[in-house]
N, C-alpha and C positions, 0 to 999 in steps of 0.2 A: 274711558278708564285708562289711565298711564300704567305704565310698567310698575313704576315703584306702588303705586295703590294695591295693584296685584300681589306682588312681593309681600308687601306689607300684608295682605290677607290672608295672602300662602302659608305665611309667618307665624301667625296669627291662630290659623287652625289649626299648624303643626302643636304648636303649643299648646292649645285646648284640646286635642284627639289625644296628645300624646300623656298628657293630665289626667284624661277620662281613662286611657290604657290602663296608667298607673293606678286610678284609685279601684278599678275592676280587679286586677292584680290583687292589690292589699287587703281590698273586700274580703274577696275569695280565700286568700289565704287565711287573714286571721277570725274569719266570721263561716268557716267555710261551712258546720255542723247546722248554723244557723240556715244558711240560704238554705242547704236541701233540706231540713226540715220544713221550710218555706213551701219549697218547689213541690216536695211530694208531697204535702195537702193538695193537689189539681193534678198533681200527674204522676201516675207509678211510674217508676221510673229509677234502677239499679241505680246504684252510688258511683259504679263504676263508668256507665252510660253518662249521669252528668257531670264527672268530671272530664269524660270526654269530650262532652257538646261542648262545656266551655273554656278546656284549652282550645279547641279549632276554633270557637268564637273569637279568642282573644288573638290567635295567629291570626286569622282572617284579617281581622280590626288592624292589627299593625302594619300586615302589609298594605291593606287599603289607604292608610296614615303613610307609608313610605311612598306608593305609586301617583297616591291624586294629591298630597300635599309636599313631601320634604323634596322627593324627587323635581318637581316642575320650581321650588321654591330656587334649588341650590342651581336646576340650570336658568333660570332666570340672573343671580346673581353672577353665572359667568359669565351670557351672552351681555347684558349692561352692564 
């Protein structure tokens, strides 16, 4: 595997992780009444608790999207 194949992968998932963030984001916000009526059919579970679980979900998500994808993509493009 070369360097640019990498890059290009790097690239690649940055842009699809960072698409799935976003469409979690717009879910949530504008369907938000919908999901927890979803969710609490299987789980009791306060309104306030899952908005908690998935703001941390969706922080979690981003930084994982900054450390294993944009981060190695941008120093790839310095060091070549």
């Amino acid at each position: 595997m070369t360097v640019d194949i990498l890059r290009g992968v790097l690239g690649w998932c940055a842009v699809i992780n960072t698409g799935l963030l976003l469409w979690w984001f717009l879910f949530f916000v504008f369907a938000h009444d919908w999901i927890y009526r979803m969710h609490s059919k299987w789980f009791k579970i306060p309104i306030e608790t899952f908005n908690t679980i998935h703001y941390a979900g969706m922080a979690f998500f981003k930084i994982a999207v900054f450390v294993f994808n944009i981060i190695p993509y941008f120093a790839l493009r310095i060091v070549v």
